[in-house]
KOLTOR-520636 format. One line per field, with one value per residue (C-alpha): x, y, z; residue number from 1. Coordinates in pm, whole numbers, plus 32768, in hexadecimal, padded with zeros to 4 digits. Last residue first. Layout:
N
x	c(X ...)
y	c(Y ...)
z	c(Z ...)
mivo	c(NUM ...)
//
This chain:
191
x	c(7CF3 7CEF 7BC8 7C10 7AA5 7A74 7A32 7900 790D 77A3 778A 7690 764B 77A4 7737 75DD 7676 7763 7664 75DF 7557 7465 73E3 7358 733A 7226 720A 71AC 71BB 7268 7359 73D2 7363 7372 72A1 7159 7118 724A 71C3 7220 72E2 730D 73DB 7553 75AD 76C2 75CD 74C9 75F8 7628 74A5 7498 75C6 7529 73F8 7485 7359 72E5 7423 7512 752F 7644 76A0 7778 774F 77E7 7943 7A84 7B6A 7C1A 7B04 79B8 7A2D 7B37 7A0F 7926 7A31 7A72 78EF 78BC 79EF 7931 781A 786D 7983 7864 7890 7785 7882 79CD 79F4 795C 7A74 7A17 7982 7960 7906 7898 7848 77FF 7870 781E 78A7 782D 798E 7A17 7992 79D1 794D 79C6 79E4 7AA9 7A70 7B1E 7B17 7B86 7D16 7DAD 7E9A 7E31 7DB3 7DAF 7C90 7CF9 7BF0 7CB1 7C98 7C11 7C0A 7B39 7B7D 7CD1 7CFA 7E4D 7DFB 7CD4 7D42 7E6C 7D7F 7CB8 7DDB 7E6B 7CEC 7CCC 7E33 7DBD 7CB4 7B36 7A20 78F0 77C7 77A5 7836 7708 7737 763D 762B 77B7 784A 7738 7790 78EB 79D1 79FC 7A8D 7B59 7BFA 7C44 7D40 7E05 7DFD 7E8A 8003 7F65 7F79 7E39 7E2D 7E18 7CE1 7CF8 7C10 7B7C 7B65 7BCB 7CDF 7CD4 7DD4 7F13 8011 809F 8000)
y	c(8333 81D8 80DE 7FC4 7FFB 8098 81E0 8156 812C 813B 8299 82CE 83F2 84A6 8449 8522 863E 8648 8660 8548 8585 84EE 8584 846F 849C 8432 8366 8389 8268 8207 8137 8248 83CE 84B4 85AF 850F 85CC 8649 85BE 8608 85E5 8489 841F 83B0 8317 8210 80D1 81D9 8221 80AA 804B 818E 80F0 7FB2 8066 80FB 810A 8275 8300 8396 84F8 8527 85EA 8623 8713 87BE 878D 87B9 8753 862F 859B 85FD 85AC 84C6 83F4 8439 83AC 8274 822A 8256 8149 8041 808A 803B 7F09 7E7B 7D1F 7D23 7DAB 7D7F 7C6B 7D9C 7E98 7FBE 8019 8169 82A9 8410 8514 8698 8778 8836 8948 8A62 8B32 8A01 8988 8847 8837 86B8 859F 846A 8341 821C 80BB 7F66 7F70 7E3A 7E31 7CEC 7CB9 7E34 7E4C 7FCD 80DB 81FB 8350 84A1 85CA 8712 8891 88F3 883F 87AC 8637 8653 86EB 8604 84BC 8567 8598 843D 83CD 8476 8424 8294 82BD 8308 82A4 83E4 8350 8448 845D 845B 82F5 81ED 816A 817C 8002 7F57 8058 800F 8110 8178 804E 7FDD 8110 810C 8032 8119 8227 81A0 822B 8360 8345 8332 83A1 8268 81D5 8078 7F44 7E41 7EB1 8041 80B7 824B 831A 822D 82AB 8150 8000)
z	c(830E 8390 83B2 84C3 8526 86AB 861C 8546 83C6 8350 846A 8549 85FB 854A 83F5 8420 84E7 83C7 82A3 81B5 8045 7F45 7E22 7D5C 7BC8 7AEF 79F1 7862 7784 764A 7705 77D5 77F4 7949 79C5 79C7 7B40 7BE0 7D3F 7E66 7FD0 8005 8119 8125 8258 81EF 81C9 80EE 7FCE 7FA7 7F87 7E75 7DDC 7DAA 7D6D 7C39 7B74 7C0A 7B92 7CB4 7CD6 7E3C 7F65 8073 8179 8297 8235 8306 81CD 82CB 83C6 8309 818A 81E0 8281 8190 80AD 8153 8180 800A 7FCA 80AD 800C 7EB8 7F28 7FC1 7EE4 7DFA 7CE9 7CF3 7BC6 7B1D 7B45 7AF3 7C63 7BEC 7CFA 7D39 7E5D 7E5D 7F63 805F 8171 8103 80D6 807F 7F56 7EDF 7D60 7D68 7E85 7E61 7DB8 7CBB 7C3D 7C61 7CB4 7D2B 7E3C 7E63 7FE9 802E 7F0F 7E61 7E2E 7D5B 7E04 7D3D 7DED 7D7C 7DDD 7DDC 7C7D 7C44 7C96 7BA3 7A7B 7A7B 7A9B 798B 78B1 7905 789F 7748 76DF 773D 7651 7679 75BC 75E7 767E 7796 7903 79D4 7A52 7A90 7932 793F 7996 78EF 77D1 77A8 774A 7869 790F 77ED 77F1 798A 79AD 7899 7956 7AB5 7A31 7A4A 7BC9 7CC2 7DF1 7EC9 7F76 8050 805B 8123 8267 822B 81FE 817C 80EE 808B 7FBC 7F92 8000)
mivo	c(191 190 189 188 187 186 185 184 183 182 181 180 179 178 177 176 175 174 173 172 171 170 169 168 167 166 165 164 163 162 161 160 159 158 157 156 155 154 153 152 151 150 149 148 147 146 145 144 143 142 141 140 139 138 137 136 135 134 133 132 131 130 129 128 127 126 125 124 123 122 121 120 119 118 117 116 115 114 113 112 111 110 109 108 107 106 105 104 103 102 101 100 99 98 97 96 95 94 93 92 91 90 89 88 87 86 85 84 83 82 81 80 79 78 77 76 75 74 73 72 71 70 69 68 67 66 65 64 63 62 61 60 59 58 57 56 55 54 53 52 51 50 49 48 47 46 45 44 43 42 41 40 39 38 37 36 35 34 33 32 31 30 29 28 27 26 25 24 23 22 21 20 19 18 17 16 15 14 13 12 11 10 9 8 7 6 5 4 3 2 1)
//
């Protein structure tokens, strides 16, 4: 584990490096992989992800970590919090599982609980929030275990398969995380 950020039970977050680019083509460019995703159709290269990565890691306002499993060292995706704004306190939340294999596993929620943790404990956030498609109710399950509650509706905002969706607003705020938090003080977690 190098350049660690978070540990939590099963997993660890990194920043990522451009040499992670090329993992990630595959990932994007797959629509399993991007149907819950707001990041367009548009095939992407391995350029178009080491200039994204770089983007990223020099922005003052977004962080990007790879999610790594501690018992591989494999990476399966990415998250980290975008659009942070200091001055209010808040930010906005994202993340791939790309890897497939990883799916099902509680890799999803156990990365969302490492990043509201950075987000509270380390940035000094007061809330984190998130648009998640209304057919994503893997994600919506995931986003619920950590403490995230709905907040709206953005009403047939989104378009997939030839249909229109709508869009959950859902958000969680220190006091929230701090009553109960999905990775508890007494949990091996490390930030």
């Amino acid at each position: 584990m190098q350049n660690v950020i978070a540990v939590g039970r099963q997993l660890y977050l990194r920043p990522l490096a451009r040499a992670d680019a090329a993992a990630f083509v595959p990932w994007v460019n797959d629509p399993e992989v991007t149907r819950t995703l707001a990041i367009g159709a548009r095939a992407m290269d391995v350029r178009a992800e080491e200039a994204f990565i770089e983007k990223t890691n020099a922005s003052a306002h977004d962080v990007l970590f790879g999610i790594v499993v501690q018992e591989t060292d494999q990476l399966i995706g990415s998250t980290g919090l975008n659009q942070i704004d200091f001055r209010n306190h808040r930010a906005s939340f994202g993340i791939m599982v790309g890897e497939k294999g990883a799916w099902g596993k509680g890799y999803g929620t156990e990365a969302t609980a490492l990043v509201v943790r950075y987000a509270f404990e380390k940035l000094y956030l007061n809330r984190v929030q998130l648009h998640v498609y209304e057919y994503n109710l893997r994600g919506i399950r995931a986003y619920e275990k950590v403490g995230f509650r709905r907040e709206g509706v953005l009403r047939q905002e989104h378009v997939y398969d030839g249909r229109l969706w709508d869009t959950v607003v859902m958000a969680i705020l220190r006091e929230e995380w701090e009553e109960k938090p999905a990775l508890p003080a007494s949990d091996p977690c490390k930030t």
